[in-house]
Structures are given as C-alpha cells and as structure tokens.
C-alpha positions as CSV (number, residue, x, y, z in Angstrom):
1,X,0.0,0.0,0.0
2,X,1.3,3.4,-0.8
3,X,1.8,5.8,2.2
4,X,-1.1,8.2,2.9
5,X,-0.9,11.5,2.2
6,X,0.2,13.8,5.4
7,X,-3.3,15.5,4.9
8,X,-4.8,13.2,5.5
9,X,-3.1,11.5,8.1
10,X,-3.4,15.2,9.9
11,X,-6.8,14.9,9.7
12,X,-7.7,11.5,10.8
13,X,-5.9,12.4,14.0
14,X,-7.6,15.9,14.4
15,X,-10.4,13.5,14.4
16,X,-9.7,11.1,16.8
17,X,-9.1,14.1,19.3
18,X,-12.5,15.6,18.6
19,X,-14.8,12.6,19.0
20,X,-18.6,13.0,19.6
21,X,-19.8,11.4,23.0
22,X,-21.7,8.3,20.6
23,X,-18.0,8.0,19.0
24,X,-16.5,7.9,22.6
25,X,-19.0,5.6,23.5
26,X,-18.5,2.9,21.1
27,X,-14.6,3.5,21.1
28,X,-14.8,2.1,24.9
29,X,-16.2,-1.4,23.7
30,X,-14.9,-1.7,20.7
31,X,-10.9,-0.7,21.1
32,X,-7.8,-3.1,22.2
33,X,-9.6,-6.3,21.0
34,X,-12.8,-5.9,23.5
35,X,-15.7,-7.1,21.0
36,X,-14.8,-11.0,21.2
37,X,-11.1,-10.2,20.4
38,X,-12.0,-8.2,17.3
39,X,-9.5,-5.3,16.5
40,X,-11.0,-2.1,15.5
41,X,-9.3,0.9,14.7
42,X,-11.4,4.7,14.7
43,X,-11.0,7.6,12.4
44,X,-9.1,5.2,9.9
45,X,-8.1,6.5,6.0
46,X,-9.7,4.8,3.6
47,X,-8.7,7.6,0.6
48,X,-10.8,9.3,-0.1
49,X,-12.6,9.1,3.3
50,X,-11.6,8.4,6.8
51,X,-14.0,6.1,8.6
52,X,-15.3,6.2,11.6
53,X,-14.9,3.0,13.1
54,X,-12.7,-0.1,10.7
55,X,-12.1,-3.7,11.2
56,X,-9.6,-4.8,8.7
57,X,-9.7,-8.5,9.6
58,X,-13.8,-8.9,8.8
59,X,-13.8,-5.9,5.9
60,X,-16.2,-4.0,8.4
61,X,-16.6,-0.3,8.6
62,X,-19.3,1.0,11.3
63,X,-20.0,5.1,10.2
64,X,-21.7,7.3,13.4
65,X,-24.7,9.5,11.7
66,X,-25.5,12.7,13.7
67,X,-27.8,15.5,12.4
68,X,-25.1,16.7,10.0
69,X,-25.1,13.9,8.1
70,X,-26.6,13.6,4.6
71,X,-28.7,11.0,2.7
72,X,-27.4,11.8,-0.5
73,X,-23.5,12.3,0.6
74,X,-23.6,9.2,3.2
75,X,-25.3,6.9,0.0
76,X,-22.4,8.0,-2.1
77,X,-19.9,7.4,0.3
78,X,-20.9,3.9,1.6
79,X,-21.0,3.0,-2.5
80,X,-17.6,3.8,-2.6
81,X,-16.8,1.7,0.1
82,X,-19.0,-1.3,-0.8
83,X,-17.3,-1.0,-4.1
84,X,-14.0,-1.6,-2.8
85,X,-15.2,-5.1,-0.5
86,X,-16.2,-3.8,2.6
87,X,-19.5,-3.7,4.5
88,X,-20.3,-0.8,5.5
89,X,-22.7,-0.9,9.2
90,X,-24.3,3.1,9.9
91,X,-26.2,3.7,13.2
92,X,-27.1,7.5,14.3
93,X,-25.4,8.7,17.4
94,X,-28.7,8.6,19.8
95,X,-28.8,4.3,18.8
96,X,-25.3,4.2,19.9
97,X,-26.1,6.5,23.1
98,X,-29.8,4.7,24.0
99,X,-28.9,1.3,22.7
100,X,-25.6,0.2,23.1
101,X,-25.8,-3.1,23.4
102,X,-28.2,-3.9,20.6
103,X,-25.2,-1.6,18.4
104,X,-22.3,-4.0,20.0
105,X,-24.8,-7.7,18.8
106,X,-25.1,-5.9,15.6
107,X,-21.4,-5.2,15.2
108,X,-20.2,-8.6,16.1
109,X,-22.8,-10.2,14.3
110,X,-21.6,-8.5,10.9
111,X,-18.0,-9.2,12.0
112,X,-18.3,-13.2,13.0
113,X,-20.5,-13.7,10.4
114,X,-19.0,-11.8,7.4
115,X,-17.9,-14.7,4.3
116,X,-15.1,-13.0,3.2
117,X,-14.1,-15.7,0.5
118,X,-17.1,-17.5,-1.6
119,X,-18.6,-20.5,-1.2
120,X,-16.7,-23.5,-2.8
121,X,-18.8,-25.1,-5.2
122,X,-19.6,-29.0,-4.6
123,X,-17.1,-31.2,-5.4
124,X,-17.4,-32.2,-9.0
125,X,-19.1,-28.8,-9.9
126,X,-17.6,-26.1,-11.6
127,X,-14.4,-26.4,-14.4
C-alpha cells in the first residue's frame, strides 16, 4: 500500500481528538480487541474518506450519523466503500447513546458472520 498523504493522516488524528460522545461511546467497547477479540481501529483512512470505526480482519466499517449527516453524501460514500469489499454498518449517534448493546450484537454479528471468501462449489461442480 502506498503511504497516505500527510493531509490526510493530519486529519484523521484531528479526528480522533474531537470525538462526539456516541464515537466515545462505542470506542470504549470496541478498542484493544474488546468485542470478542475483534481489533478495531477509529477515524481510519480509507482515501478518499476516513472512517469512523474499521475492522480490517472482517472488511467492516461502522459510520456514526449525527444531524449533519446527509442521505445523499452518506449513499455516495458507503458505495464507494461497498465498491471496494467492505461492509459498510451506519447507526445514528442517539442508537449508539440509547442502545448500546443492541449496536455492539449488531457489530459482532456483521464481524463473526462476514464470508469473506465464496462458497466453494460442490465437489465435482464447476471447471
């Protein structure tokens, strides 16, 4: 992988020091491996974005919506990311802050359960 730009990398950190209370929240159950041992990293790059909330090993990104998110912008965005392999898993701030644990059984349900490779085909099937 080529190295990010240092815009970017600036940015991503500016992020990570100005979390919302949902993205603190979430950060508290999800960081150093606490979701069943999966590893999450927040405010990661994925150019031209930087996620909220990644999980290399299952392809999962989880996105925080507050009220200045749009339709339109967030639709586009998790295209993008769909495009390139990963699932993307959005939840507004106030689901994170009233629900938490539903969030988390969501999370790690999308995480255990993700089939990263397909399906092989029944012996004798295929070329």
């Amino acid at each position: 992988m080529p190295p990010l730009p240092t815009r970017t990398l600036k940015h991503a950190r500016v992020l990570r020091q100005a979390t919302t209370e949902a993205e603190q929240r979430l950060w508290q159950h999800l960081r150093a491996g606490r979701l069943n041992g999966w590893k999450f990293r927040r405010q990661h790059p994925v150019p031209p974005y930087i996620v909220d909330f990644y999980c290399e090993a299952a392809k999962v990104v989880v996105e925080l919506d507050g009220s200045q998110h749009k339709a339109e912008t967030d639709h586009k965005r998790t295209s993008f990311l769909a495009s390139r392999g990963l699932k993307v898993l959005r939840y507004w701030d106030n689901e994170v802050l009233n629900e938490t644990h539903a969030v988390l059984e969501a999370i790690l349900g999308a995480v255990e359960y993700r089939t990263l490779t397909p399906t092989p085909l029944p012996e004798g099937e295929g070329l």
